[in-house]
N, C-alpha and C positions, 0 to 999 in steps of 0.2 A: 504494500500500500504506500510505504514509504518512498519508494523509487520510483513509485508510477505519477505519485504528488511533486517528488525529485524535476524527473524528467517533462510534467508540466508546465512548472515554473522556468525551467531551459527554454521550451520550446514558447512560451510568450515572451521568454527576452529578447530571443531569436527572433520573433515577430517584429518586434517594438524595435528592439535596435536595426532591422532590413526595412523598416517605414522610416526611421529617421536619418538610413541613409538613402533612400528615394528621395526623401524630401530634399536635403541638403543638395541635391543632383540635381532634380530637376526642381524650378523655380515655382510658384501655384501661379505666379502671372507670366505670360511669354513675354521674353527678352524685348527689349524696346529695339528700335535700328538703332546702332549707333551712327549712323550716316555715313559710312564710307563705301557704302554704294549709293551712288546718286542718278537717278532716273526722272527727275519729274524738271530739276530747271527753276524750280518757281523759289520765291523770297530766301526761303529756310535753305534751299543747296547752294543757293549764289552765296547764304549768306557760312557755307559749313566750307565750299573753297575757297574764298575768301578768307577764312579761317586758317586752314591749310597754307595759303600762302605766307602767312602772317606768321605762322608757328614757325616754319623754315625759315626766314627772316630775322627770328629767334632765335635760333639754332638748335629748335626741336623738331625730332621727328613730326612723320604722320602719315597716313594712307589713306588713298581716296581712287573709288574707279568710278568712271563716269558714262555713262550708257547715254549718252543722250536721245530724244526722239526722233524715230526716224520720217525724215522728208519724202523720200527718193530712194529705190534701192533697199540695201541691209543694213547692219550696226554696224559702227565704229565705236568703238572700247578703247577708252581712256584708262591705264593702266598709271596710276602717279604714287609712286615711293619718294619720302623726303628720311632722310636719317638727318638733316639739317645742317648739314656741310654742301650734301649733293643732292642731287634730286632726278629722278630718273623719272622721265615719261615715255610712255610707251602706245602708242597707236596700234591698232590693228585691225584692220577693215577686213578682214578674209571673209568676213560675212556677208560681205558686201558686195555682191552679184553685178552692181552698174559700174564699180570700180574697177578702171583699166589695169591698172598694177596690185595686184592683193598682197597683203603681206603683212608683215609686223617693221613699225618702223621704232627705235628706242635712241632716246636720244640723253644724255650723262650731262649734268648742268651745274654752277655752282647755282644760281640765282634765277629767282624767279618773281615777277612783278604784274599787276592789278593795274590797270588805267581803264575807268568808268567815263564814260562817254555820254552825251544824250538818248542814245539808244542800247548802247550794249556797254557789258564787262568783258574787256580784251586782255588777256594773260600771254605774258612774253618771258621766253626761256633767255638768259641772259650766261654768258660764259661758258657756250658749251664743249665738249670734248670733241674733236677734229671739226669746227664749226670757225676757228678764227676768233674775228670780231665781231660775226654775225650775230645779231637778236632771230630769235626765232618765234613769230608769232603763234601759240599752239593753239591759243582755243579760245573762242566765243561764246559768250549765252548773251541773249536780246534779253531786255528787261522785259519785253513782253511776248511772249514764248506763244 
């Protein structure tokens, strides 16, 4: 009787402790975005790359990919790594069926800079690796999408 009330008391620890490591594991609310994929364009991602460019500026990290809407054709995927020294952007249109040349293009940066406009946020790769003195215009969002 004794080993059977024993092995009772085991087997609801067993319980209890395999629920509270479920719980610990998974959250009771789903994870919020944290936004470093960005698809929509609107106030909140201009305003999370914007961010991004600002942290690198810093000289903190940060990662963001960018899917923008498609016009025309397939996607192009904005691939942007900052460790905050460099900053690696990466294009890659191979989904992109009207696109003459497919491919992935990456480009090794130290600097990276925001000029707002009356109509759009225009981002330029500044000091890049086999690039020269060249600025590198990489990406646009209109303010009204």
């Amino acid at each position: 009787m004794k080993v059977r009330m024993i092995f009772g008391v085991m087997a609801g620890m067993i319980v209890v402790l395999a629920a509270l490591l479920i719980i610990s594991v998974y959250p009771s609310k789903p994870a919020q975005n944290d936004g470093t994929i960005l698809y929509r364009f609107d106030k909140k991602d201009i305003r999370r790359v914007n961010e991004m460019v600002e942290r690198h500026n810093e000289g903190k990290g940060d990662y963001l990919m960018l899917i923008p809407p498609v016009i025309d054709g397939g996607f192009w995927i904005y691939d942007v790594h900052s460790d905050g020294k460099k900053i690696t952007w990466t294009i890659d249109n191979s989904r992109d069926g009207m696109s003459g040349e497919r491919g992935k293009t990456v480009y090794s940066c130290k600097n990276i800079s925001m000029q707002e406009d009356r109509d759009s946020y225009r981002y330029t790769l500044h000091q890049c690796d086999d690039q020269g003195d060249k600025d590198i215009p990489i990406f646009s969002i209109p303010k009204e999408w």
